[in-house]
C-alpha positions as a Markdown table, in Angstrom:
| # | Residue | x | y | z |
|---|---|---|---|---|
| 1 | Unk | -60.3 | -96.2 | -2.2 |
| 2 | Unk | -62.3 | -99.3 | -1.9 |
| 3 | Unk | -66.4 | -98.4 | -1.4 |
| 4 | Unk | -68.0 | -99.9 | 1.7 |
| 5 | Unk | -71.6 | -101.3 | 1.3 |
| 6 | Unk | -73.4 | -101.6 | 4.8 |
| 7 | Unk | -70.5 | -101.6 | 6.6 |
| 8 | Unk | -68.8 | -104.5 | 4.8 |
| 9 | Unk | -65.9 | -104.1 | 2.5 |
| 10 | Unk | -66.3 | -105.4 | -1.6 |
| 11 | Unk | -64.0 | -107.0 | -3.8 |
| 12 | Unk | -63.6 | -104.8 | -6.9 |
| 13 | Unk | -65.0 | -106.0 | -10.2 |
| 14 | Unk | -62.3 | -105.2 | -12.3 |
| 15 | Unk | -59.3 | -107.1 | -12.1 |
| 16 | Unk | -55.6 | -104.9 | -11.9 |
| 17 | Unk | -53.0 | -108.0 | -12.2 |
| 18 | Unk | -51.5 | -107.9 | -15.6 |
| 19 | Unk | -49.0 | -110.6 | -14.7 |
| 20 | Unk | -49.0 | -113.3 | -12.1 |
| 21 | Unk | -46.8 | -115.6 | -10.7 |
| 22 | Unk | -46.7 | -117.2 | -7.1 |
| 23 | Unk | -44.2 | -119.5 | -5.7 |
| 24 | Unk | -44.6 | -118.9 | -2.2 |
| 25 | Unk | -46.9 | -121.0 | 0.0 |
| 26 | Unk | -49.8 | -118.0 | 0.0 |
| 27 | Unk | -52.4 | -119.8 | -1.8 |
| 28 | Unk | -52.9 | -118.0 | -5.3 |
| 29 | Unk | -56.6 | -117.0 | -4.7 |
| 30 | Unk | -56.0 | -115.3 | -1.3 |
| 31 | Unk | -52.9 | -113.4 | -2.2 |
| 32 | Unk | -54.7 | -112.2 | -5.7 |
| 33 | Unk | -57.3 | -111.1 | -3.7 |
| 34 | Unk | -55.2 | -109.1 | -1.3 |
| 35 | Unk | -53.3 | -107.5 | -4.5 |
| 36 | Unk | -56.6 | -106.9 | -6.4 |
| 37 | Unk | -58.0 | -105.3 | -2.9 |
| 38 | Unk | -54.2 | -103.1 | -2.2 |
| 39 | Unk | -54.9 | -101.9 | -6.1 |
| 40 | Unk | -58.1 | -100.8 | -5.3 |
| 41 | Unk | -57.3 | -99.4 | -2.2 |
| 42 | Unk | -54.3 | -97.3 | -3.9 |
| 43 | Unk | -56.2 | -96.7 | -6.8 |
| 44 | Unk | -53.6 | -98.7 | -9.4 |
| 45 | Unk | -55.0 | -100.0 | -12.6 |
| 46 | Unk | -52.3 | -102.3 | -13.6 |
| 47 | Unk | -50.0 | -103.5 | -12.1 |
| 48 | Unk | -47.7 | -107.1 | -12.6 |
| 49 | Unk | -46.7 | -109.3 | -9.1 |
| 50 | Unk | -44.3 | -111.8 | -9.1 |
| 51 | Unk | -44.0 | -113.9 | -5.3 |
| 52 | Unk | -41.2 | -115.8 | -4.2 |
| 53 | Unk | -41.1 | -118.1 | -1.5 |
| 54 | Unk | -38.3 | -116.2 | 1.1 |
| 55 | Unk | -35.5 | -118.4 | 2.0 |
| 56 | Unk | -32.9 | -116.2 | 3.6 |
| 57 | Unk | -34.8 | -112.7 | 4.3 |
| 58 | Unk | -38.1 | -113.4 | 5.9 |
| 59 | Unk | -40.1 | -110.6 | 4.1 |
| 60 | Unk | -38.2 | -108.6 | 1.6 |
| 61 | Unk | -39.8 | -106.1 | -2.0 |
| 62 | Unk | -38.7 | -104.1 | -4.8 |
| 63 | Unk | -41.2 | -101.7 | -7.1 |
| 64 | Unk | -40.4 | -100.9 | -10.3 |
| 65 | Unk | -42.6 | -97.6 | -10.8 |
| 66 | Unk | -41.9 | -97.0 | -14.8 |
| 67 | Unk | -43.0 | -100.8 | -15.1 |
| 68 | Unk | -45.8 | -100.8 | -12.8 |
| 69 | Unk | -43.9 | -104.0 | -11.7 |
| 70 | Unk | -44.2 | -105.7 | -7.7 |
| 71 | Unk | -41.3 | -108.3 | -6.6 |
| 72 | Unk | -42.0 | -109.5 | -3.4 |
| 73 | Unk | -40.1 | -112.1 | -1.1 |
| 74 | Unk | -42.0 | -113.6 | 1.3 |
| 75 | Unk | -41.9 | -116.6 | 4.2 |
| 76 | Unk | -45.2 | -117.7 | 5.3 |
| 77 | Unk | -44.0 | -120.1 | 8.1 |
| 78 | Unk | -41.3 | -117.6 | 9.1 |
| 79 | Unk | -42.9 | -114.5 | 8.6 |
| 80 | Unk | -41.4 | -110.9 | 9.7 |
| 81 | Unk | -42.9 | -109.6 | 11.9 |
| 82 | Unk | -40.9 | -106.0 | 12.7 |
| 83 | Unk | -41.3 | -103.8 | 9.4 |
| 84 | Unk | -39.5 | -100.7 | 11.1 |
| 85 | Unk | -37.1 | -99.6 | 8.9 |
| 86 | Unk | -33.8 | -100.4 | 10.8 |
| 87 | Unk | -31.8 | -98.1 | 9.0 |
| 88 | Unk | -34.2 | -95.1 | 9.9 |
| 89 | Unk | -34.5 | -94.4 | 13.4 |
| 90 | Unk | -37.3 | -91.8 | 13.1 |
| 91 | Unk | -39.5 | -95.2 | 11.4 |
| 92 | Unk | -42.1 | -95.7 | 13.7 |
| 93 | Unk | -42.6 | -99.4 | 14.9 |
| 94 | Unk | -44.8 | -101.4 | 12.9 |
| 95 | Unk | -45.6 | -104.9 | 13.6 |
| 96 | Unk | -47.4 | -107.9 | 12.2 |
| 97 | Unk | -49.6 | -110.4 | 14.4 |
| 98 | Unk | -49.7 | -113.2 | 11.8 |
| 99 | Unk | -48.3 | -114.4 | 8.3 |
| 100 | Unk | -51.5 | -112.3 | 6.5 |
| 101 | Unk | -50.4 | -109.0 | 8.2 |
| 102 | Unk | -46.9 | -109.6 | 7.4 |
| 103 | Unk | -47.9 | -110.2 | 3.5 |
| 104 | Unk | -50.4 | -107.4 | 3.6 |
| 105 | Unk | -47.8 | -104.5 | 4.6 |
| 106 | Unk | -45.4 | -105.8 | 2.5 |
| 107 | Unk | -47.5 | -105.9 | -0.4 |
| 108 | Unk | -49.4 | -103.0 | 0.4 |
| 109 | Unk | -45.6 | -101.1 | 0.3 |
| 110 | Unk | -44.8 | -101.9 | -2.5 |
| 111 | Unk | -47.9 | -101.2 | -4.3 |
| 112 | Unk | -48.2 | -98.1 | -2.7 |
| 113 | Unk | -44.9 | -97.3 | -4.5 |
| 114 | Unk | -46.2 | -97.8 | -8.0 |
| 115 | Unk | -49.9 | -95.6 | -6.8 |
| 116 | Unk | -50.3 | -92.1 | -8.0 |
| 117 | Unk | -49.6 | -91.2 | -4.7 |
| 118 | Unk | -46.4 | -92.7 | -4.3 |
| 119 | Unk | -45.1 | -91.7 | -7.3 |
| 120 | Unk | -45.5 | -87.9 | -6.2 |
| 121 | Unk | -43.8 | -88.9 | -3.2 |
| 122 | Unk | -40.7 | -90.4 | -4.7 |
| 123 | Unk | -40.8 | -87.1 | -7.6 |
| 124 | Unk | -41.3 | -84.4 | -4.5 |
| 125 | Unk | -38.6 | -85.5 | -1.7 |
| 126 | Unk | -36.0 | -86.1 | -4.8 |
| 127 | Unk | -36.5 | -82.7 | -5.9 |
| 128 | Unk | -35.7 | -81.9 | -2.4 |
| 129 | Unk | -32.9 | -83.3 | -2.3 |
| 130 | Unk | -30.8 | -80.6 | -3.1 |
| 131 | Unk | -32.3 | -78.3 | 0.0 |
| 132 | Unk | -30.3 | -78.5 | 3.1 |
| 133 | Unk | -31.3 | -81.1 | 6.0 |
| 134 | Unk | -33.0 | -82.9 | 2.8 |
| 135 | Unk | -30.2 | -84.9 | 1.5 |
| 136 | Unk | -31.6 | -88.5 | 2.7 |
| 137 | Unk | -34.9 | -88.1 | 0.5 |
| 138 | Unk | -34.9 | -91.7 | 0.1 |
| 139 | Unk | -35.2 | -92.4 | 3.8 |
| 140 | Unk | -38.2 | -89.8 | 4.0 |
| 141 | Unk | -39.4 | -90.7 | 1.1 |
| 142 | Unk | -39.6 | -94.7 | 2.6 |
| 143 | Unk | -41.1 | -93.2 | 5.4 |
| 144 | Unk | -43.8 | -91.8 | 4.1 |
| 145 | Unk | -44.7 | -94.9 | 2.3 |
| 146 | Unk | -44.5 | -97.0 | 5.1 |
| 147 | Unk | -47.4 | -94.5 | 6.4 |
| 148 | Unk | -49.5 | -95.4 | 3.4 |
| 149 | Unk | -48.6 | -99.4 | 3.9 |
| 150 | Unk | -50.0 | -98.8 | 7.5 |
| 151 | Unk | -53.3 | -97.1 | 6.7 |
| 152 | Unk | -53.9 | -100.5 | 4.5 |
| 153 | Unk | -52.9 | -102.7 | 6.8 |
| 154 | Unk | -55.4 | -100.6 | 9.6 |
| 155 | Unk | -58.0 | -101.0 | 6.8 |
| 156 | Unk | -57.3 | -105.0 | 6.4 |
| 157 | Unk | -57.9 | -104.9 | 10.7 |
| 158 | Unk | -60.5 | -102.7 | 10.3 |
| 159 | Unk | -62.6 | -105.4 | 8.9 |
| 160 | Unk | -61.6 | -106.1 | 5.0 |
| 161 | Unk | -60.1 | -109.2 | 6.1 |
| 162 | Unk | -63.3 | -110.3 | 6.5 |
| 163 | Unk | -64.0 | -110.0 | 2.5 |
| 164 | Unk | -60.4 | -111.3 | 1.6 |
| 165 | Unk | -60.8 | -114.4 | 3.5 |
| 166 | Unk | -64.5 | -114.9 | 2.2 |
| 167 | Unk | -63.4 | -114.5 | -1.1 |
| 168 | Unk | -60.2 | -117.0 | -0.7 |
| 169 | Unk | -63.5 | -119.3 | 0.7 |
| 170 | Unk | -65.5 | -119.2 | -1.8 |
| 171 | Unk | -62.3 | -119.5 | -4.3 |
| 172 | Unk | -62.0 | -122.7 | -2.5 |
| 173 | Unk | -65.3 | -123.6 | -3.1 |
| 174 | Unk | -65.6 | -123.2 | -6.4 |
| 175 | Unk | -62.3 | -125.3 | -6.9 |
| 176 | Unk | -63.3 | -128.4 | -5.3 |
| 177 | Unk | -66.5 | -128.0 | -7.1 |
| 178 | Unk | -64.9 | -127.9 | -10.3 |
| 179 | Unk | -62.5 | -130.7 | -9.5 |
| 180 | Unk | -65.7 | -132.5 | -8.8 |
| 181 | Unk | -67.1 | -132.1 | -11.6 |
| 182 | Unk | -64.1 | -132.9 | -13.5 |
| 183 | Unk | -63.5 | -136.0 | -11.8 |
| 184 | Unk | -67.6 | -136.8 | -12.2 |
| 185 | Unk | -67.4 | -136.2 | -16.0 |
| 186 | Unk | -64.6 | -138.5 | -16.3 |
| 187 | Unk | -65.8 | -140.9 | -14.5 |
| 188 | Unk | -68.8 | -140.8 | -16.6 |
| 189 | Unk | -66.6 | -141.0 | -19.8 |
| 190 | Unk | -64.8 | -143.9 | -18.2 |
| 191 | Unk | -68.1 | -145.6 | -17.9 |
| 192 | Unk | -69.4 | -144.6 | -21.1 |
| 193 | Unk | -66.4 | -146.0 | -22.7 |
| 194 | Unk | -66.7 | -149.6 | -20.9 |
| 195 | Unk | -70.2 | -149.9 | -22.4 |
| 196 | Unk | -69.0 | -148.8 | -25.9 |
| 197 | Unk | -65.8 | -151.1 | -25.5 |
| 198 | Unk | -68.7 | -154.3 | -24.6 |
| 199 | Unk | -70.9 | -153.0 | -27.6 |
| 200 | Unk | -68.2 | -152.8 | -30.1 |
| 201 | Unk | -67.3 | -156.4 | -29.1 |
| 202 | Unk | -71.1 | -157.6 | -29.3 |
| 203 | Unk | -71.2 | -155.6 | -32.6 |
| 204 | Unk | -67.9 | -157.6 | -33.7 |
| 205 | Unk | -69.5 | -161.3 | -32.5 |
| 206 | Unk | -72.7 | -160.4 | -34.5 |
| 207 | Unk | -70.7 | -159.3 | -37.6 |
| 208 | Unk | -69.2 | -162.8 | -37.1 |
| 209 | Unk | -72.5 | -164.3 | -37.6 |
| 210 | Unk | -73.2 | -162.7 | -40.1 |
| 211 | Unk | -70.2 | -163.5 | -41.9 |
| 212 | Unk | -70.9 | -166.9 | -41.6 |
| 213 | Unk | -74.8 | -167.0 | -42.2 |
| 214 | Unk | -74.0 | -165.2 | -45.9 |
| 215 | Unk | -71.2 | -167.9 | -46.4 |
| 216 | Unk | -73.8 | -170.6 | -45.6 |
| 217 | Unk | -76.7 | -168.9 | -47.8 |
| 218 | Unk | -74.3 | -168.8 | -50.3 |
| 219 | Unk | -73.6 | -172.5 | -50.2 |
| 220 | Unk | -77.4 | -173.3 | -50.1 |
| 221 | Unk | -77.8 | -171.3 | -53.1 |
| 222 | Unk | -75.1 | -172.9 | -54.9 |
| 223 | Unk | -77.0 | -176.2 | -54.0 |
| 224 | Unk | -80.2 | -175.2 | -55.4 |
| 225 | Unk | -78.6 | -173.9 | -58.5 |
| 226 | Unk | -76.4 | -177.3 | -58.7 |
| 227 | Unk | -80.0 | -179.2 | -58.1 |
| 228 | Unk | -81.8 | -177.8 | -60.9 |
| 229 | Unk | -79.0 | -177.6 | -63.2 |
| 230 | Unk | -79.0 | -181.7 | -62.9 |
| 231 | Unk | -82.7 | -181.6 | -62.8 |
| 232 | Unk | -82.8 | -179.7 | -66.4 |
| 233 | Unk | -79.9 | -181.6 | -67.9 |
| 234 | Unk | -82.2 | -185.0 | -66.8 |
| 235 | Unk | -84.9 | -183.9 | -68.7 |
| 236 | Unk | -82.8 | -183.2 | -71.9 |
| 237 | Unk | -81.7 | -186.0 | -72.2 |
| 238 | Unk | -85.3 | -188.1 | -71.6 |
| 239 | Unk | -86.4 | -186.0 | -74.3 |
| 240 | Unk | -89.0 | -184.6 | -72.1 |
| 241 | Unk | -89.8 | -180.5 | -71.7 |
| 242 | Unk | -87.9 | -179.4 | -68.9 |
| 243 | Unk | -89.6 | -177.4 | -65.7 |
């Protein structure tokens, strides 16, 4: 079970999700917190979630308990809101208030499947199953999880929501910062490459002088060397000593 500190529910420092994928319109950083918190509350190490967005069932889950492995189907604008099973009539109603409820006791159902607890559960009603009045272990067996999906959903009223939706908050947070920053550090490279782009061509117009002042040295010096080689041929032939 999750610890309380003063009264306020915490977010557990060690991850449980394995595997994620999300394709339903539950942002990422609220739904992994409401996994990471189901795990703690369950007490699963490891589990893997996939998410799809629900297009004919409005809230639909499968567990894979060898696998430690969660599917869950889910609609977030048209949300279930009666999780009694209808095929049990002993199921106690259980309803949802909002989209977050609804994806809370569905997750929390399914993960309570794959929990310590719910693996007993599944193990103790099938060996059962061959005692009379005990035939429909599986519908007992769903009941009783159902119960465990309910305590967690109580718990999320209770007062964790509070802690899921600050952490989904300061997820948010720290996203737009980092886009932020992103966008800030490219702008700066952006800017930092216009003023290499206008030194390289400053660079390239001063090489261009320079080209041309080494051309124009050269010819100077060919001049002077042209000047005294007439100068000394002069003075040969006036028979005189030469400079």
């Amino acid at each position: 079970m999750p610890t309380l500190k003063n009264g306020k529910w915490r977010m557990p420092k060690d991850s449980s999700i394995r595997q994620w994928k999300n394709t339903s319109e539950f942002p990422d950083s609220w739904a992994k917190a409401t996994v990471e918190w189901l795990c703690e509350f369950y007490g699963v190490p490891a589990v893997s979630i996939t998410i799809w967005d629900a297009k004919k069932r409005r809230g639909s889950g499968t567990a894979f308990l060898t696998m430690n492995r969660v599917h869950l189907s889910i609609s977030r604008r048209n949300y279930r809101r009666d999780w009694k099973y209808w095929n049990i009539y002993w199921d106690v109603p259980r309803t949802a208030n909002s989209a977050c409820e609804a994806f809370v006791f569905l997750a929390a159902h399914e993960i309570a499947h794959i929990s310590h607890e719910g693996k007993t559960i599944y193990r103790t009603c099938q060996q059962e199953s061959s005692l009379p009045n005990k035939r429909d272990w599986r519908n007992r067996m769903e009941c009783r999880i159902q119960d465990m999906a309910q305590n967690a959903l109580d718990a999320y009223r209770a007062g964790a929501y509070r802690c899921l939706l600050a952490h989904h908050a300061s997820s948010i947070r720290r996203e737009a910062a980092a886009k932020t920053a992103k966008a800030e550090m490219k702008q700066r490279a952006s800017t930092a490459e216009a003023r290499v782009l206008a030194l390289e061509s400053r660079v390239e117009v001063w090489d261009a002088k320079k080209r041309r002042a080494e051309n124009a040295i050269k010819k100077l010096r060919r001049s002077i060397s042209g000047i005294l080689a007439a100068q000394k041929r002069a003075a040969l032939k006036a028979g005189a000593k030469p400079l």
